[in-house]
N, C-alpha and C positions, 0 to 999 in steps of 0.2 A: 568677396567672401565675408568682409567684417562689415558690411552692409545686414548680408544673410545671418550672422549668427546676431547682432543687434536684432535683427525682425525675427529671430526663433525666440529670444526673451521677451519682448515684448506681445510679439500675438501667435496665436498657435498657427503653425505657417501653411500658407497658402501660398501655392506659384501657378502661373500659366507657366506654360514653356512650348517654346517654337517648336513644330515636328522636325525640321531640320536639324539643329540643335541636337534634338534626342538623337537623331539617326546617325547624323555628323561624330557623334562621341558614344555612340552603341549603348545609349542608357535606356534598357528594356528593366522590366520588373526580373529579380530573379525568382525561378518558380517552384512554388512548391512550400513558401514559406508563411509565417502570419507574420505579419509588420516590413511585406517586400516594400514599403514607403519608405521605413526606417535605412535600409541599404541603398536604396533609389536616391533618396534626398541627399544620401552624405556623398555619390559618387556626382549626383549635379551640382552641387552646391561649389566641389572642388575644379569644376570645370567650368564652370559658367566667368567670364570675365567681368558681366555689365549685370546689374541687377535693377529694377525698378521695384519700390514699394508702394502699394496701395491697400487702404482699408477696403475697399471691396472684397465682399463676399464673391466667388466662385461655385461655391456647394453648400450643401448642409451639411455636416459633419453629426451626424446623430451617433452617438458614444456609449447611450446608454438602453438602446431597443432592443429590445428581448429577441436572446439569440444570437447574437453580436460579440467576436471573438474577442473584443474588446471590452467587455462585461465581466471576463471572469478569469481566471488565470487557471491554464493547465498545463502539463510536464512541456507540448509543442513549444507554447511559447517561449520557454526556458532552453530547451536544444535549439529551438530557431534563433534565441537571442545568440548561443553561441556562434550559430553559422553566420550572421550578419558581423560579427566582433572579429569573428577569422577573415573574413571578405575585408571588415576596416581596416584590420591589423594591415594587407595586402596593400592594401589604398596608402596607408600609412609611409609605407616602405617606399613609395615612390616620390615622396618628398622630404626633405632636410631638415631634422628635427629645428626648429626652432620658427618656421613658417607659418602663416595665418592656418594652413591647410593644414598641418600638421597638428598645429594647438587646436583646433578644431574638433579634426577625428579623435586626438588623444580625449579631450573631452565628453565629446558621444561615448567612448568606448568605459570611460568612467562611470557614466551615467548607468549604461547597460551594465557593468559590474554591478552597480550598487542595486539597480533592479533583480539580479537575478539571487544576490545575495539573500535579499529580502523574501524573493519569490520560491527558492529551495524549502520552504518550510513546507509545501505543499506535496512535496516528492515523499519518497520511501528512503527504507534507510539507505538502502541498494545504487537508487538512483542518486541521492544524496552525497554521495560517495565519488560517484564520476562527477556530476557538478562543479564539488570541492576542486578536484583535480584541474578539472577544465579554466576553474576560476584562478588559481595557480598558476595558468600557462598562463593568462594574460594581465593579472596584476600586476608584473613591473612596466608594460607598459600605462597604467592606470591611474597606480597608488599618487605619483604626482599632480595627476588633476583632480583630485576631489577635493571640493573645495565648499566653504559655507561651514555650521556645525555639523550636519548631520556627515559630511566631505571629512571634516576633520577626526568625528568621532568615530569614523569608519578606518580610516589611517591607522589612527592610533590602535585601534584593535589589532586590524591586520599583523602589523610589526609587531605590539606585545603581544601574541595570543595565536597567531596564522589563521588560516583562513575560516576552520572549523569550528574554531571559539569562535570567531570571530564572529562569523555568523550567529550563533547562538547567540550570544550577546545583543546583537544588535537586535534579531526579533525581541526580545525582552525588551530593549528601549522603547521601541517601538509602541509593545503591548503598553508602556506605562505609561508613555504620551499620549496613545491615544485615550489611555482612562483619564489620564488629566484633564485632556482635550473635550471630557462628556460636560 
């Protein structure tokens, strides 16, 4: 697994994986959702014992073709990011905090926090609301792996301010880095 999370920093990941494999440890896509990869890859990654890395291409990966759920952010991706953080959290629980596999998911699950933080700004006030909530239930597993500044400046929110400043805040940072950034 500290193979795989090495080859997630370094190149946007690509795997074959054996049909045995998938079947032998029941890793189907779960259905229904946008980014079933995102829940797919975290329950392989935790099973797999052997990895091999290679710069070969396997696919195109086109990200930005019109029409492409990955183009644009809507309310789904934000409920589905929950359902994938509840499935980690689950995954979580079946290893001993302090493991590869553990530090791992707790990381993804950070990640996906800090996404949807950013990503509520699109919701209503209504939906905005269960969000909050939602982001509550799974920030104390979280708050300890964010890391980097944007990791740090997110911490520090959360604790002084809770979730709902906190968010606000942070889109505001956001909006001034990226005018910096013009």
């Amino acid at each position: 697994i500290m193979a795989a999370m090495a080859f997630e920093k370094i190149f946007q990941p690509r795997f074959a994986v054996k049909r045995d494999f998938l079947l032998k440890n029941k890793l189907m896509f779960f259905p229904g959702i946008y980014h079933e990869d995102e829940e797919w890859t975290q329950r392989m990654l935790c099973a797999i014992e052997e990895i091999d890395v290679t710069k070969e291409f396997f696919y195109q990966y086109r990200q930005c073709r019109e029409g492409a759920i990955t183009g644009s952010i809507k309310p789904k991706h934000i409920w589905d990011t929950f359902t994938i953080m509840e499935r980690t959290q689950g995954l979580m629980e079946s290893f001993q905090a302090g493991t590869m596999q553990y530090t791992y998911l707790g990381k993804r699950m950070a990640q996906m926090l800090l996404g949807n933080i950013l990503n509520t700004r699109i919701l209503n006030k209504e939906q905005r609301k269960t969000a909050f909530s939602e982001m509550e239930r799974f920030l104390p597993l979280c708050i300890d792996y964010f890391t980097g500044l944007k990791g740090k400046s997110a911490r520090f929110c959360i604790r002084l301010f809770g979730i709902k400043t906190a968010c606000y805040l942070l889109w505001g940072m956001r909006k001034i880095v990226n005018v910096l950034h013009r």
